[in-house]
Backbone atoms as SQL, in Angstrom:
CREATE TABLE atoms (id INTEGER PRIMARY KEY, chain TEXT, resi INTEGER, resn TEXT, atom TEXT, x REAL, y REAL, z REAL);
INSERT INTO atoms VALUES
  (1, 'A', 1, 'UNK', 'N', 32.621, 20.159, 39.813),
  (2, 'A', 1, 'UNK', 'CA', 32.285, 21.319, 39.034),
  (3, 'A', 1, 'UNK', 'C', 31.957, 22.476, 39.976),
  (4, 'A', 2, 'UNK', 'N', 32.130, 23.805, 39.337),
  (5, 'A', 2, 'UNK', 'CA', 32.001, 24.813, 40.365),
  (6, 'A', 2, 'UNK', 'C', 30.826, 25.118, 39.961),
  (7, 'A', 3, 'UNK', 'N', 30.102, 25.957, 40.958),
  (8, 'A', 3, 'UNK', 'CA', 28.894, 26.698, 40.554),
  (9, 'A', 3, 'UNK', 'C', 28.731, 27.698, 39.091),
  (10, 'A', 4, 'UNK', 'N', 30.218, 28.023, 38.999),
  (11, 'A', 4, 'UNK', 'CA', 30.275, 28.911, 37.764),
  (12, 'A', 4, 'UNK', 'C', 30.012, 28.367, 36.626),
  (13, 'A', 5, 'UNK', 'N', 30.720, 26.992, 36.922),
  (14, 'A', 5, 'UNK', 'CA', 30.758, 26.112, 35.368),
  (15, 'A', 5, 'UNK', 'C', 29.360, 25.566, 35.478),
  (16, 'A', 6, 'UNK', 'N', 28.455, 25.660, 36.218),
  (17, 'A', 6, 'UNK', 'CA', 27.069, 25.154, 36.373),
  (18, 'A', 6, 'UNK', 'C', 25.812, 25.969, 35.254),
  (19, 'A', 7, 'UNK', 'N', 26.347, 27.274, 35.719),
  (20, 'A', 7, 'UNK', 'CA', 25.803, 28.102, 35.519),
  (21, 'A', 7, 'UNK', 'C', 26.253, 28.281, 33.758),
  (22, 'A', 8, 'UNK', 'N', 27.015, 28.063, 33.494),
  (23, 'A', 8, 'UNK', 'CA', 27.214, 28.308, 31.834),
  (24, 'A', 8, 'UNK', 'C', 27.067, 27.476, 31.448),
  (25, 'A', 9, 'UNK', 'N', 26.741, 26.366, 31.968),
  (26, 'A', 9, 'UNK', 'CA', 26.723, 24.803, 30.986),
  (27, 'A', 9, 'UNK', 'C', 24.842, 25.117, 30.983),
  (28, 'A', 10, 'UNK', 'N', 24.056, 25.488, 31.995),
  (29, 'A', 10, 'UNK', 'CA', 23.019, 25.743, 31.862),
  (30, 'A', 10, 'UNK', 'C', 22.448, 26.909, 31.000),
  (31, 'A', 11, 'UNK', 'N', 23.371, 27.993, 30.598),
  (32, 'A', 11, 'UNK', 'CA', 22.783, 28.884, 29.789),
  (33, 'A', 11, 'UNK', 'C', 22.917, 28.168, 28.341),
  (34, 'A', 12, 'UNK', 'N', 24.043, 27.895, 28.127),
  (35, 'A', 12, 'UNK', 'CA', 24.650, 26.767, 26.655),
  (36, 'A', 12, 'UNK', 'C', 23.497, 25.846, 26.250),
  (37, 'A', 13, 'UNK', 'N', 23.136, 24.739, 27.208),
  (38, 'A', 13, 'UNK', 'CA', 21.466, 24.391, 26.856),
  (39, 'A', 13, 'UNK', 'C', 20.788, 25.174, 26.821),
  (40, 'A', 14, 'UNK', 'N', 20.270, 26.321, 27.429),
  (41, 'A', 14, 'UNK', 'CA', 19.212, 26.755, 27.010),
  (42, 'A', 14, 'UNK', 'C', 19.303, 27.607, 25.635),
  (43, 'A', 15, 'UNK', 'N', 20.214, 27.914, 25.429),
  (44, 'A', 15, 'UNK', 'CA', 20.698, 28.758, 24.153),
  (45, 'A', 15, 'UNK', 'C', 20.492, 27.891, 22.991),
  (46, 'A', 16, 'UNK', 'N', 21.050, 26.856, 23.108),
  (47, 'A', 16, 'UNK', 'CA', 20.920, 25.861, 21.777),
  (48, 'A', 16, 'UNK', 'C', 19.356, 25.251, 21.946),
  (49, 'A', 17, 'UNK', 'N', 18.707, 25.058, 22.855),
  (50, 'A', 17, 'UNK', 'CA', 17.364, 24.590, 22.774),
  (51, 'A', 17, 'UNK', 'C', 16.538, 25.468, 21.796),
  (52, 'A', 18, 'UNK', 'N', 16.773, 26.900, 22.495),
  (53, 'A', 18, 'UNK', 'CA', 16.274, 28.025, 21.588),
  (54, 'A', 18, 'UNK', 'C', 16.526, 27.674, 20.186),
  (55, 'A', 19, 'UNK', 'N', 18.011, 28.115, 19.846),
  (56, 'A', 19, 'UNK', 'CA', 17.978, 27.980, 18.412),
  (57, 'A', 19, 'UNK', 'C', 17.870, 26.348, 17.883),
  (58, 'A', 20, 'UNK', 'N', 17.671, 25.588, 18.016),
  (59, 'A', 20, 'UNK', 'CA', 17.634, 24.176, 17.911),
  (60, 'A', 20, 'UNK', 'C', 15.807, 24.602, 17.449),
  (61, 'A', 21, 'UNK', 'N', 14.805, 24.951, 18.280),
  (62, 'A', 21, 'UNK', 'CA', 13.540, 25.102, 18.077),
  (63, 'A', 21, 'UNK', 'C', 13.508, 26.044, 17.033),
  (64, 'A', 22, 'UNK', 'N', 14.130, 27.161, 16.966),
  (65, 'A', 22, 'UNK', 'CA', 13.880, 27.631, 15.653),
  (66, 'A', 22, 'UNK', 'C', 15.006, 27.392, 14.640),
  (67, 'A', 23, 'UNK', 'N', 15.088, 26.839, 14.249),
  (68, 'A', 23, 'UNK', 'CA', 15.615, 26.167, 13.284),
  (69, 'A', 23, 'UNK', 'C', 14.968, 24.984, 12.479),
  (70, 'A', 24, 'UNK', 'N', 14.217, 24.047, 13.751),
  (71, 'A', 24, 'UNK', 'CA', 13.707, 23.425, 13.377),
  (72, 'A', 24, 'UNK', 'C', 11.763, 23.469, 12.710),
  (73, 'A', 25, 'UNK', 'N', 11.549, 24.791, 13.136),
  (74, 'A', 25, 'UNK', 'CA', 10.672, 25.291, 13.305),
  (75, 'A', 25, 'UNK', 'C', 10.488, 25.600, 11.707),
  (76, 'A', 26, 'UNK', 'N', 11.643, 26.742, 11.321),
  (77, 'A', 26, 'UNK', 'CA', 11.899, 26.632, 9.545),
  (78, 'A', 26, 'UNK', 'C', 11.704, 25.797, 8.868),
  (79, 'A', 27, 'UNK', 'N', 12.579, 24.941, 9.385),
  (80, 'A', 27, 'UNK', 'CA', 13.021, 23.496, 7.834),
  (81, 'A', 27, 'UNK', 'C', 11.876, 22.569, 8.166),
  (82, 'A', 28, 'UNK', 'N', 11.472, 22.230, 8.838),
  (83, 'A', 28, 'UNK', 'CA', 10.430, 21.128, 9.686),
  (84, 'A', 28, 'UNK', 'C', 9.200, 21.211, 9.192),
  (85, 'A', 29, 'UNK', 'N', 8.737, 22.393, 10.098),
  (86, 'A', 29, 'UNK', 'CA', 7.541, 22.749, 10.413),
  (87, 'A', 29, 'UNK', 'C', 6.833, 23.831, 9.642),
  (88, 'A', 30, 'UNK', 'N', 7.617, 24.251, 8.316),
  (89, 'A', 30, 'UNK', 'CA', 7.174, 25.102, 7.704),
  (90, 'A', 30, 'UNK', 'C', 6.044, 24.892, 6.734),
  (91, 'A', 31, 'UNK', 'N', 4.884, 25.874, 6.563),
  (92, 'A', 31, 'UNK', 'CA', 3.318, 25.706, 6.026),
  (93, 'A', 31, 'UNK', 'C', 4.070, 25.359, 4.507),
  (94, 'A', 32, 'UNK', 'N', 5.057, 24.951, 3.665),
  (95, 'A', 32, 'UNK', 'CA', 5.175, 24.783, 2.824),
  (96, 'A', 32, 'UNK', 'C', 5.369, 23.023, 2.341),
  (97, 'A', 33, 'UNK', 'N', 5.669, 22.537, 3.438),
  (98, 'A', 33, 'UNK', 'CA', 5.997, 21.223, 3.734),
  (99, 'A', 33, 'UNK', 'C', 4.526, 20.526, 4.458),
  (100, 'A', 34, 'UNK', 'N', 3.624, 21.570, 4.559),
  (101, 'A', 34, 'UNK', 'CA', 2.767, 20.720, 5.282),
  (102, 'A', 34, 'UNK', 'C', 1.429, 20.695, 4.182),
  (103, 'A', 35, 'UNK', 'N', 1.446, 20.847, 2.506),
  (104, 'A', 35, 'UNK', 'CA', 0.983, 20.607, 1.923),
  (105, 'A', 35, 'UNK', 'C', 1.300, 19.490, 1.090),
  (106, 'A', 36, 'UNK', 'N', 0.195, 18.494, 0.645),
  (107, 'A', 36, 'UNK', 'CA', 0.191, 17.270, 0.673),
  (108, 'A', 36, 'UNK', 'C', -0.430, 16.768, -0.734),
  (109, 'A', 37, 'UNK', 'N', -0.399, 16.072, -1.949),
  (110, 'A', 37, 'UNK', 'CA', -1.415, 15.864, -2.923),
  (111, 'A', 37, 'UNK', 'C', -1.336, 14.474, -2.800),
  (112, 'A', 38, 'UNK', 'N', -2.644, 14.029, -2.342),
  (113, 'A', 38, 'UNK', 'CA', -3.088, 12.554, -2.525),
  (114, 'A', 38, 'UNK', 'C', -3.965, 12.408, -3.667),
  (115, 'A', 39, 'UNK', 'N', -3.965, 11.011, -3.624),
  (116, 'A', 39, 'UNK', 'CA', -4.782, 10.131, -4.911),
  (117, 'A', 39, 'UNK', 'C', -6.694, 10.711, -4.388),
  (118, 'A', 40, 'UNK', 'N', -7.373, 10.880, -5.399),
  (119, 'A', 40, 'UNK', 'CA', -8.769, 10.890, -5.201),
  (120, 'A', 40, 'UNK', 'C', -9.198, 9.423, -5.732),
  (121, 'A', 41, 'UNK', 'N', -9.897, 9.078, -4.618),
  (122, 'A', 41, 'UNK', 'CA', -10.453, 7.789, -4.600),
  (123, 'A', 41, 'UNK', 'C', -11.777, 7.979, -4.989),
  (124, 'A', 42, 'UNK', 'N', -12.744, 7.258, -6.358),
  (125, 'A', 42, 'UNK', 'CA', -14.102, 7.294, -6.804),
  (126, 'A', 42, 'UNK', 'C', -14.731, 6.775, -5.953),
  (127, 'A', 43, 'UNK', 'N', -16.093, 7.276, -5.760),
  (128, 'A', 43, 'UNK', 'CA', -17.390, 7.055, -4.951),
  (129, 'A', 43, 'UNK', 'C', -17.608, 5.498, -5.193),
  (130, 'A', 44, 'UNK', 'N', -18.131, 4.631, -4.062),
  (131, 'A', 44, 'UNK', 'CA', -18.207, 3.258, -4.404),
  (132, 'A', 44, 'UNK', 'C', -19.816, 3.062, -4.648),
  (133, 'A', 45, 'UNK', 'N', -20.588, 2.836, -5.944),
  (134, 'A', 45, 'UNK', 'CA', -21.956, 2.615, -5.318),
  (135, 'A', 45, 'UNK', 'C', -22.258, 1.114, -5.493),
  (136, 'A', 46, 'UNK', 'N', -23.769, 0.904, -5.553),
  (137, 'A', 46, 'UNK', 'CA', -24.046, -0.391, -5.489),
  (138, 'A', 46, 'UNK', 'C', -24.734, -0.950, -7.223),
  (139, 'A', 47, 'UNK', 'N', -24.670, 0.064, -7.931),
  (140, 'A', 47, 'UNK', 'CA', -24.733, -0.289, -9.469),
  (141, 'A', 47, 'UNK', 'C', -23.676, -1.399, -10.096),
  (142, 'A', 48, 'UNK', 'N', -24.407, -2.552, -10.640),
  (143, 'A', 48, 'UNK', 'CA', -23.449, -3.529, -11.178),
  (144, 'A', 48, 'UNK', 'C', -23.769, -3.917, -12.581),
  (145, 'A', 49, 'UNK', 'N', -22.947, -4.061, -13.408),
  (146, 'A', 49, 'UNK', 'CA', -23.216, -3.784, -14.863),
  (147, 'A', 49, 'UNK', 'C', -22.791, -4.959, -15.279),
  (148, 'A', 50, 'UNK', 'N', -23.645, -5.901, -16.006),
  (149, 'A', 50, 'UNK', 'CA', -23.607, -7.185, -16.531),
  (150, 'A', 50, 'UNK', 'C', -22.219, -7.337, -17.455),
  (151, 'A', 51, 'UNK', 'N', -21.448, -8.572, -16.995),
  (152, 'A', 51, 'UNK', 'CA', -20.476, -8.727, -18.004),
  (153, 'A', 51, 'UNK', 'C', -20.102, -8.977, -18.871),
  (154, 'A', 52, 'UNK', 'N', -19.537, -8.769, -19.837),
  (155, 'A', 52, 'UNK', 'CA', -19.748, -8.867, -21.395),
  (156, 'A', 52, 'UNK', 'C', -19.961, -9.926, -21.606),
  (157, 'A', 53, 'UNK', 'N', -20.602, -9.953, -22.906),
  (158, 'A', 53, 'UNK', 'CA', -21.399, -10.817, -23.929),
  (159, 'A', 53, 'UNK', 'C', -20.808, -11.339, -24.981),
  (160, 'A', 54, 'UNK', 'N', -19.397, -11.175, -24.881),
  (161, 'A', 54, 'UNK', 'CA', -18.213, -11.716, -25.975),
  (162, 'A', 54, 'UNK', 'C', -17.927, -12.617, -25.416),
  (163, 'A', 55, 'UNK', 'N', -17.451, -12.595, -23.758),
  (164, 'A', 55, 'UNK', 'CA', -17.052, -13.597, -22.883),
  (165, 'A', 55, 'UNK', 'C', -18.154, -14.717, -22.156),
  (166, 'A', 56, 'UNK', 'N', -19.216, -13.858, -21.922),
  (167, 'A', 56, 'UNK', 'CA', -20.292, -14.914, -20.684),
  (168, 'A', 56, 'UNK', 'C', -20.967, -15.259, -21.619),
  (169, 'A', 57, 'UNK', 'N', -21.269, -15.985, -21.874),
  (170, 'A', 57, 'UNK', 'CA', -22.489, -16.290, -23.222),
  (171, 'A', 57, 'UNK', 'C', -22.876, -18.036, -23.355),
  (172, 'A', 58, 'UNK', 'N', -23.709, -18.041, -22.966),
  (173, 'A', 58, 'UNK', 'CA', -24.689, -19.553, -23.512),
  (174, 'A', 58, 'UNK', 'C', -23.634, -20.670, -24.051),
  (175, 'A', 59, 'UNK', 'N', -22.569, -20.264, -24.945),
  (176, 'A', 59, 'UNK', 'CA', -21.817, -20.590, -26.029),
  (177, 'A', 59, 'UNK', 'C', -20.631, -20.967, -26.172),
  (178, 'A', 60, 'UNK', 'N', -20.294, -20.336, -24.069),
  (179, 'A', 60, 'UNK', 'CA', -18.681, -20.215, -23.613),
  (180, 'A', 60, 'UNK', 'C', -18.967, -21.412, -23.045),
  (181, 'A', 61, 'UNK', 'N', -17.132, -21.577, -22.878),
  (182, 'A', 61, 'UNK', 'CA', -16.946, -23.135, -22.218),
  (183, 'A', 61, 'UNK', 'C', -17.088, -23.077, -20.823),
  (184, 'A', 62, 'UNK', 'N', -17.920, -24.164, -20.265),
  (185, 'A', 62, 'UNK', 'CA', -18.175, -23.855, -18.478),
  (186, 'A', 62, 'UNK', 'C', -16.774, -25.035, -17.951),
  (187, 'A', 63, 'UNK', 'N', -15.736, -23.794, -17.159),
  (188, 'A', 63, 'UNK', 'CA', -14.384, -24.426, -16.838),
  (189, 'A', 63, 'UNK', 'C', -14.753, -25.204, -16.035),
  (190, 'A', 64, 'UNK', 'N', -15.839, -25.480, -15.010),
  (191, 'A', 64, 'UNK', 'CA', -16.551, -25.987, -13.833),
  (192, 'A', 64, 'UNK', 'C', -16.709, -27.572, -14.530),
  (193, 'A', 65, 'UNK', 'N', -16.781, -27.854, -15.091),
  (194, 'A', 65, 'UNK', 'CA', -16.700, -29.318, -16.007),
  (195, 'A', 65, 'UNK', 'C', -15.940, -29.943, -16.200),
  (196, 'A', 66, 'UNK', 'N', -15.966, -31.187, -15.680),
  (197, 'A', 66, 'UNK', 'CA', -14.407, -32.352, -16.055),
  (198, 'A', 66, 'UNK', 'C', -14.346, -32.284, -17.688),
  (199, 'A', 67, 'UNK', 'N', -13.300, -32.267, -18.545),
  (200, 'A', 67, 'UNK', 'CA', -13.280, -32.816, -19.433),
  (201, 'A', 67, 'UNK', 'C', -12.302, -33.912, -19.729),
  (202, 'A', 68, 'UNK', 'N', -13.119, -34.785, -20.418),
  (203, 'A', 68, 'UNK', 'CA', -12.680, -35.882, -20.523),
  (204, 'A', 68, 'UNK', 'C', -12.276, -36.140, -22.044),
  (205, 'A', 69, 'UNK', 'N', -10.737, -36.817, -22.051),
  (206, 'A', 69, 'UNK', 'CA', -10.453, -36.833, -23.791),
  (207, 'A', 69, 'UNK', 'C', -10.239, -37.907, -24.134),
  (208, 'A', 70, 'UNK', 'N', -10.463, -38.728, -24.634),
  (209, 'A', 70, 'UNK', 'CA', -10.244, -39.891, -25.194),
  (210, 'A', 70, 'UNK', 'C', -11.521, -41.313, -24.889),
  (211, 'A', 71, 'UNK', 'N', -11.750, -42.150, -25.088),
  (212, 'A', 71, 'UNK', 'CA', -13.034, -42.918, -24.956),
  (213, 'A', 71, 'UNK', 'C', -13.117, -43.180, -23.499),
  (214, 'A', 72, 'UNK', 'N', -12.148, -43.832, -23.012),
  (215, 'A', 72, 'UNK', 'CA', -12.538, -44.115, -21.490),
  (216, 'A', 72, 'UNK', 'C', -11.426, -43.900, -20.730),
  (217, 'A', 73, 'UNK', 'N', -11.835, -44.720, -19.089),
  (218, 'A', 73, 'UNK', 'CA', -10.475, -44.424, -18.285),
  (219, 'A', 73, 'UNK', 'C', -10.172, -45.579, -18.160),
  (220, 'A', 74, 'UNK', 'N', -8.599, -45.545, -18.148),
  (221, 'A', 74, 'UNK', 'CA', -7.338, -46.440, -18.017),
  (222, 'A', 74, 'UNK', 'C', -6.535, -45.959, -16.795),
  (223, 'A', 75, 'UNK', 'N', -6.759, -47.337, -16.100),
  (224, 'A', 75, 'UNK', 'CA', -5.985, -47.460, -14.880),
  (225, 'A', 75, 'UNK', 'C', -5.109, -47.342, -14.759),
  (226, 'A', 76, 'UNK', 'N', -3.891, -48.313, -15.851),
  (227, 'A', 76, 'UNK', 'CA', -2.880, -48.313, -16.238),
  (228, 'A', 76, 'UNK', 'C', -2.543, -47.544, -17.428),
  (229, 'A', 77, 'UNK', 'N', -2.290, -46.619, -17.247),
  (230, 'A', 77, 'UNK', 'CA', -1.618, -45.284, -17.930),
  (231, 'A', 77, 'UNK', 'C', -0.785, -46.023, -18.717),
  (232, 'A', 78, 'UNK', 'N', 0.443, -46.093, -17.911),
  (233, 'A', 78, 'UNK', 'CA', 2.081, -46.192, -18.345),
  (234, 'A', 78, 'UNK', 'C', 1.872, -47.761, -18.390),
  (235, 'A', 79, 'UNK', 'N', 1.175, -48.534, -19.115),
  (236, 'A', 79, 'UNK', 'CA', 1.029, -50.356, -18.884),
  (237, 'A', 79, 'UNK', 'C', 1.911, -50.618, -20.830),
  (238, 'A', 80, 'UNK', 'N', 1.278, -49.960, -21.543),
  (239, 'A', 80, 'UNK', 'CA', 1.854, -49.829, -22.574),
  (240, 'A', 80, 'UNK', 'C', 0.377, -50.315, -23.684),
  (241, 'A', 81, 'UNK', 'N', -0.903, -50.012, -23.053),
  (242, 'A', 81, 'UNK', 'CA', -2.138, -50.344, -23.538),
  (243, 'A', 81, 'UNK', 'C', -2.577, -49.141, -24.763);
């Protein structure tokens, strides 16, 4: 390469760097794109509010319990007993 062709291949980058930065500067970086709407997340406190009284109640079934159906246990299931 000659010095000449050095010299224009170096202005050619710098020319397109230029407009390359503003260009990108527009579409990119513009204050219109850099507004944002997120979710508002509620305050967490430490208030806890007893759970209903339709469901928890004296009256409900406690799942924590074997239940057992029929009079006793049989070893042999499938014996034909």
């Amino acid at each position: 390469m000659k010095d000449k062709d050095i010299k224009l291949l170096l202005v050619i980058v710098f020319v397109s760097g230029i407009f390359s930065l503003i260009i990108s500067s527009v579409f990119i970086n513009s204050p219109k794109n850099r507004l944002t709407k997120v979710e508002v997340v509620e305050k967490i406190n430490a208030e806890f509010k007893p759970p209903d009284t339709k469901y928890f109640n004296k009256n409900s079934i406690d799942p924590t319990k074997n239940i057992r159906i029929g009079e006793g246990e049989n070893p042999d299931p499938f014996n034909g007993h």
